[in-house]
N, CA, C and O of each residue as an XYZ file, in Angstrom:
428
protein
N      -0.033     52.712    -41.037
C      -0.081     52.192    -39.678
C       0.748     53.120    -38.789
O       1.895     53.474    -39.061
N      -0.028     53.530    -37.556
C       0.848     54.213    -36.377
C       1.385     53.963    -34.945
O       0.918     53.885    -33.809
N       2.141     53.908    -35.323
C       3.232     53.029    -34.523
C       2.625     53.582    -32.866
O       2.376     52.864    -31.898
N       2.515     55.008    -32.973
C       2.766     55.711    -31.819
C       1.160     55.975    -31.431
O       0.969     56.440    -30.307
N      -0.083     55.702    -32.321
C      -1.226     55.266    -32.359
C      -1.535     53.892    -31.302
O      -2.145     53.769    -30.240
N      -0.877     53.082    -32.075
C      -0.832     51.773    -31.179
C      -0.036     51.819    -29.458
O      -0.224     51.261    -28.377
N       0.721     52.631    -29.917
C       1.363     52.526    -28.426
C       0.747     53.234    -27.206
O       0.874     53.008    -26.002
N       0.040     54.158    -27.881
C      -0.700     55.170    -26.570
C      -1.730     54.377    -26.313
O      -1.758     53.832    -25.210
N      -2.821     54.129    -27.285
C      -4.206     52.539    -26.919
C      -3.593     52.095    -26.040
O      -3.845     52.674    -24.984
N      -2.598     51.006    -25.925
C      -1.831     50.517    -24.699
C      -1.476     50.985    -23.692
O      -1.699     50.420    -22.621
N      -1.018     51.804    -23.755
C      -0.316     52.625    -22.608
C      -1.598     52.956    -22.053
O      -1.335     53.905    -21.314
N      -3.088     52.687    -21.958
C      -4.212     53.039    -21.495
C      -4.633     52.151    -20.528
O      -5.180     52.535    -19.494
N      -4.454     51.181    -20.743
C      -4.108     49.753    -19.620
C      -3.539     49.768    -18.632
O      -2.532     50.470    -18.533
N      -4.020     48.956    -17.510
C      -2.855     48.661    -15.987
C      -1.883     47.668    -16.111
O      -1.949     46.444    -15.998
N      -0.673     48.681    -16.448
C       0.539     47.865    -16.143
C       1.171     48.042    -14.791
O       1.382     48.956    -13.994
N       1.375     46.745    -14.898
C       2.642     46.832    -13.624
C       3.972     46.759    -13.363
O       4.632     46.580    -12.339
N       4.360     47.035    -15.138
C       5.928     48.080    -14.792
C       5.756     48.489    -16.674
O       5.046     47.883    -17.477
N       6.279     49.183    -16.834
C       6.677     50.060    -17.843
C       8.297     49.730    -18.278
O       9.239     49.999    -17.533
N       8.413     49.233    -19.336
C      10.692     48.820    -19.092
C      10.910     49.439    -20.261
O      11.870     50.204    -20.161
N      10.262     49.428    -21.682
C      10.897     50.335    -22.325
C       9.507     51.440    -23.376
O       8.501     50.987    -23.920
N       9.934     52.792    -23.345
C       8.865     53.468    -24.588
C       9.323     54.262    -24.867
O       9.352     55.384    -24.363
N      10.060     53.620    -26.251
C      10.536     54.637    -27.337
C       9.974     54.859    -28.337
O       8.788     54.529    -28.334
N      10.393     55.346    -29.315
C       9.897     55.416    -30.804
C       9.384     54.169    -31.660
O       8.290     54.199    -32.224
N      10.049     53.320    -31.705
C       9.865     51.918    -32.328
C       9.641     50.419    -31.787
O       9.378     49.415    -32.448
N       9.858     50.577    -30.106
C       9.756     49.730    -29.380
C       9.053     49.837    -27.725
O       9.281     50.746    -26.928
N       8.450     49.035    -27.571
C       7.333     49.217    -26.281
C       7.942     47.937    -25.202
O       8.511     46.978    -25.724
N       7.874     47.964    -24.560
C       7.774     46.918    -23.608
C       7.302     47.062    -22.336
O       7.810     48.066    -21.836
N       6.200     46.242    -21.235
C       5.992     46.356    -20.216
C       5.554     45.131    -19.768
O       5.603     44.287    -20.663
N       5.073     44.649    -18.534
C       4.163     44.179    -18.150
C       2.642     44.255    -17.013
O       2.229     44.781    -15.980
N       2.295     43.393    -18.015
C       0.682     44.214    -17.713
C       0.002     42.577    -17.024
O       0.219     41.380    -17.212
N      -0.996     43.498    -16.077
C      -1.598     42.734    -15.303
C      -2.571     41.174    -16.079
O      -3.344     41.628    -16.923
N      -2.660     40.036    -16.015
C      -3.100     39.567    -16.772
C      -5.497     39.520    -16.858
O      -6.264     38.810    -17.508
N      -5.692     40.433    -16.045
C      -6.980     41.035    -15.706
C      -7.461     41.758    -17.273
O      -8.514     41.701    -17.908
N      -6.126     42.452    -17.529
C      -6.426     43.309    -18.857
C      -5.914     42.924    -19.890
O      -5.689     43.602    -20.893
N      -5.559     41.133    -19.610
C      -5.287     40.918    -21.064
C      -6.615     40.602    -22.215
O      -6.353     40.434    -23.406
N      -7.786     40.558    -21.787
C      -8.905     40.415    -22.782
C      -9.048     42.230    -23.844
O      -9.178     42.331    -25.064
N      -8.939     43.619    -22.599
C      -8.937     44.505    -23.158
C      -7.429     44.908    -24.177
O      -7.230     45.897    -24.882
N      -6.543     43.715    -23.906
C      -5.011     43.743    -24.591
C      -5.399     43.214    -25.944
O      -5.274     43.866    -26.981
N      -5.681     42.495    -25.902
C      -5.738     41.348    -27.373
C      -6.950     41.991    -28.279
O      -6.925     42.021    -29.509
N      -8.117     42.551    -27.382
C      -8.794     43.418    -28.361
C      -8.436     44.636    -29.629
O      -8.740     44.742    -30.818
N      -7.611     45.470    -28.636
C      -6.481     46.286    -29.096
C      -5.887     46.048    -30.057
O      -6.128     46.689    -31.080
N      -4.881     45.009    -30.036
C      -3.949     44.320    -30.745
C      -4.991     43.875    -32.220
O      -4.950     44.499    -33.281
N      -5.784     42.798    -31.980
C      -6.311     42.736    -33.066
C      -6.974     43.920    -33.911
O      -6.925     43.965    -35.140
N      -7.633     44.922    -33.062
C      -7.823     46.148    -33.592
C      -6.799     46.251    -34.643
O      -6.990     46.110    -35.850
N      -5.656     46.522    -34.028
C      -4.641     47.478    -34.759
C      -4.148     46.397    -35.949
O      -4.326     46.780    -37.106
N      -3.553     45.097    -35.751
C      -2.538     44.513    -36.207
C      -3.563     43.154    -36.588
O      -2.973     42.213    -37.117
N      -4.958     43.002    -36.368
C      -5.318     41.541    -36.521
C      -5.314     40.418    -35.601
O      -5.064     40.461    -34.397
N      -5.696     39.156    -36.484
C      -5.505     38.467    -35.874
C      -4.575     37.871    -35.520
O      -3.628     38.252    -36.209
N      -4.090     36.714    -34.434
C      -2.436     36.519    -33.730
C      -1.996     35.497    -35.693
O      -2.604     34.829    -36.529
N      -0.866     35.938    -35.504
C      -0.032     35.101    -36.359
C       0.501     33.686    -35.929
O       0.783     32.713    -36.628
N       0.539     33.820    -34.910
C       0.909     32.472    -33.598
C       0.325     32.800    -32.274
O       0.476     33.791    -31.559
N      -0.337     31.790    -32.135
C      -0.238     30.980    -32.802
C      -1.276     30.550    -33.865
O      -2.334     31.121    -33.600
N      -1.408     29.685    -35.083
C      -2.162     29.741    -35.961
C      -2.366     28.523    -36.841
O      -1.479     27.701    -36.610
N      -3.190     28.131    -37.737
C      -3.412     27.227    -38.431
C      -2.199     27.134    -39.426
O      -1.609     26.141    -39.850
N      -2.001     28.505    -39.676
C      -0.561     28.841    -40.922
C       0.747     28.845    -40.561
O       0.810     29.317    -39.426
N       1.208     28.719    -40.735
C       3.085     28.948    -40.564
C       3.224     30.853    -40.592
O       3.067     31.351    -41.707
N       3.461     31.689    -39.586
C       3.538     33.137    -39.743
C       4.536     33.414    -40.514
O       5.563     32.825    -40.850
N       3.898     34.745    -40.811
C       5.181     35.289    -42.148
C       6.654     35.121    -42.199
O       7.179     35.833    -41.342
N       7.216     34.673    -42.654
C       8.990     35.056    -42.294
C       9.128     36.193    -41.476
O       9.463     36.043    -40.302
N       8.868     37.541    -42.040
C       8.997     38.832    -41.294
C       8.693     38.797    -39.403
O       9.273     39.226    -38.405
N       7.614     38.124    -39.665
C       7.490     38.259    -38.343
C       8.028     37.349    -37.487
O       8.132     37.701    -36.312
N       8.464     36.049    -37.860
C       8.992     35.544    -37.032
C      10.375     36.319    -36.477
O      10.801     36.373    -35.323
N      11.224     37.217    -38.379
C      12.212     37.196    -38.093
C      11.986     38.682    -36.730
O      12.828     38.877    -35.852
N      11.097     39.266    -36.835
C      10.883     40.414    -35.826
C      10.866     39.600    -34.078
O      11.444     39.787    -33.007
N      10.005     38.807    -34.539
C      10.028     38.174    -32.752
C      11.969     37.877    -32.451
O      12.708     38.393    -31.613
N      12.315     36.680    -33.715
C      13.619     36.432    -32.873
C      14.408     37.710    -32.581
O      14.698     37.740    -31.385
N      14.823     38.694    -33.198
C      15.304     39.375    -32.732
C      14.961     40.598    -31.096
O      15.373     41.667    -30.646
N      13.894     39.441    -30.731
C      13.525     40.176    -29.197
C      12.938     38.950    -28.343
O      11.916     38.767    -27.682
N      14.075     38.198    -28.676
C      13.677     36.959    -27.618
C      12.780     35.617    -28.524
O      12.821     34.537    -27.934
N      12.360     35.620    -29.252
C      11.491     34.708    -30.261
C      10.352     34.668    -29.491
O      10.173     35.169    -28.381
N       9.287     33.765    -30.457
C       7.903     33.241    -29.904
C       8.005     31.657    -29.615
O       8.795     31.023    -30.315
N       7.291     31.006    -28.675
C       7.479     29.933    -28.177
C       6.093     29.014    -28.260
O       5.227     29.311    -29.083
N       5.958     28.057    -27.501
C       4.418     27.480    -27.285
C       3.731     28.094    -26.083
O       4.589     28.242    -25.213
N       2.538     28.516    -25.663
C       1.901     29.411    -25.087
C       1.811     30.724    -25.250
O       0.913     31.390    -24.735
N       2.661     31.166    -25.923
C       2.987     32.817    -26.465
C       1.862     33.099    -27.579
O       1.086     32.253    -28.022
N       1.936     34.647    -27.997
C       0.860     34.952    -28.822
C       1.762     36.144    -29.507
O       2.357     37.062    -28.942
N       1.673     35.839    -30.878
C       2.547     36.740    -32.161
C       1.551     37.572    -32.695
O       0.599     37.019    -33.245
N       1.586     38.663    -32.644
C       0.864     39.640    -34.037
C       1.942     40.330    -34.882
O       3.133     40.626    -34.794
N       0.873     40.441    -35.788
C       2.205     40.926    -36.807
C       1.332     41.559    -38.378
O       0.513     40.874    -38.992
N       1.757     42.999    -38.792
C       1.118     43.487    -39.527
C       2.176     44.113    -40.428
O       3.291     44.502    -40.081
N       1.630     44.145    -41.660
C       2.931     44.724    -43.193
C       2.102     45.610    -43.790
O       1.077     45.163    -44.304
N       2.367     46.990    -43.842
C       1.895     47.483    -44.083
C       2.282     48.234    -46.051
O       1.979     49.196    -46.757
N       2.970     47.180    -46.089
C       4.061     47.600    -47.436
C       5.808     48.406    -47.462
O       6.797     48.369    -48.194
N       5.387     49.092    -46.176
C       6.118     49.850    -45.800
C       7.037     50.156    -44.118
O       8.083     50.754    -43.862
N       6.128     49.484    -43.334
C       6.845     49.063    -41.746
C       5.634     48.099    -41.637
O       4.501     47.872    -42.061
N       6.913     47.549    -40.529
C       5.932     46.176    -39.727
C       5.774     46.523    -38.736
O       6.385     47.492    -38.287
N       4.576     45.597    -37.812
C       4.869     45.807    -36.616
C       4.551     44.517    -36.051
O       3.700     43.845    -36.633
N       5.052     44.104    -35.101
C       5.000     42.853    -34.376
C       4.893     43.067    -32.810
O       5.568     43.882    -32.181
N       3.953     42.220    -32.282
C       3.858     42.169    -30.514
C       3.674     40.545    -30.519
O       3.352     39.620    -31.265
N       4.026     40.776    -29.404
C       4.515     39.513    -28.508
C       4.003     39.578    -27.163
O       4.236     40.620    -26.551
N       3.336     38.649    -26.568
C       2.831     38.283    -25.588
C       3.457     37.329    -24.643
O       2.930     36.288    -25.036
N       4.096     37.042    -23.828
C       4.739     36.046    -22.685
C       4.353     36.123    -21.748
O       4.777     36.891    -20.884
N       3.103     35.078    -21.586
C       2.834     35.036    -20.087
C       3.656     34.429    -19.083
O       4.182     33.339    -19.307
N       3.745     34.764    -18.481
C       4.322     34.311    -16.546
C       3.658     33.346    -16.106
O       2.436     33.477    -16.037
N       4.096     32.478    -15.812
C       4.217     31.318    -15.266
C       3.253     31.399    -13.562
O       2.547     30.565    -12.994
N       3.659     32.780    -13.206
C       2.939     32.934    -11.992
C       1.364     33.114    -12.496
O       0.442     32.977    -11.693
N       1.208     33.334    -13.459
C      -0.604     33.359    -13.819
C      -1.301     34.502    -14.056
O      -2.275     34.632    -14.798
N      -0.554     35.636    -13.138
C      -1.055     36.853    -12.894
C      -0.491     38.120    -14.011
O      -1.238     39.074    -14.226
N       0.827     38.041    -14.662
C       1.374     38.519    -15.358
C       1.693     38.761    -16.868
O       1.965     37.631    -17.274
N       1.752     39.218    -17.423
C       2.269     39.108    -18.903
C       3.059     40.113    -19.613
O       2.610     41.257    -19.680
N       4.700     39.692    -20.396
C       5.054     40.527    -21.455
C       4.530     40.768    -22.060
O       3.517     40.158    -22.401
N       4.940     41.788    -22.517
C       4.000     42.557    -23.768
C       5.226     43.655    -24.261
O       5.608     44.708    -23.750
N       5.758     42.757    -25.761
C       6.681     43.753    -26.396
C       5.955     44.261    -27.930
O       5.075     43.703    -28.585
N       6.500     45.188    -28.124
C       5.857     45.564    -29.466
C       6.809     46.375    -30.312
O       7.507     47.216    -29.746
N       6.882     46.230    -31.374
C       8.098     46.231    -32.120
C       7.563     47.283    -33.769
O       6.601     46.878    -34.422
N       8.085     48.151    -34.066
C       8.285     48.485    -35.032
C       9.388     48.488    -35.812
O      10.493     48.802    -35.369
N       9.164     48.121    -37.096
C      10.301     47.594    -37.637
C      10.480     48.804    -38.997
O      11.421     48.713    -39.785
C-alpha cells in the first residue's frame, strides 16, 4: 500500500484549505460537492468504511482515529492493514453542510 499513492488521488480534488501534507499524514478540507468522488477513492484504495458498520472496526483502527481526534456518530472510518502499515481516514462533516474533514493517517 502507498501512502503517497493515496495522497496525490486526493490531492486531485477541490479543497478548500490544505492544513497538513506530510509523509504519513494528510489533512484538509474539502468541499462537500466532491465528497461522492472522495469516498470512491477511499474505497478504491482502503475499502469499504470500517464505521460506520455492521461490525465493531478493528482495534487498530479505532486506535489510529483516537489518536487524531477519534470517530464519532455521523463520521466515516476507513482503515486498511496491510501486514505491514496501516492506513486510516477519517471523514468529519461540518455541521454547516457544505464542508468536510478529511484526515488520513499512516501508521
Amino acid at each position: 500500500m502507498d501512502f503517497n499513492l493515496i495522497r496525490n488521488g486526493i490531492k486531485k480534488l477541490s479543497f478548500n484549505e490544505l492544513r497538513t501534507d506530510c509523509d504519513n499524514f494528510f489533512e484538509g478540507v474539502i468541499f462537500s460537492e466532491e465528497l461522492e468522488k472522495l469516498n470512491d477513492q477511499l474505497q478504491g484504495f482502503l475499502g469499504l468504511p470500517v464505521y460506520p458498520s455492521k461490525i465493531r472496526p478493528p482495534l487498530k483502527a479505532l486506535e489510529a482515529a483516537n489518536g487524531f481526534g477519534g470517530i464519532m456518530s455521523g463520521q466515516t472510518l476507513y482503515y486498511k492493514h496491510d501486514g505491514s502499515i496501516g492506513v486510516a481516514a477519517m471523514l468529519w462533516p461540518w455541521k454547516d453542510g457544505k464542508h468536510t474533514t478529511l484526515k488520513i493517517i499512516q501508521q
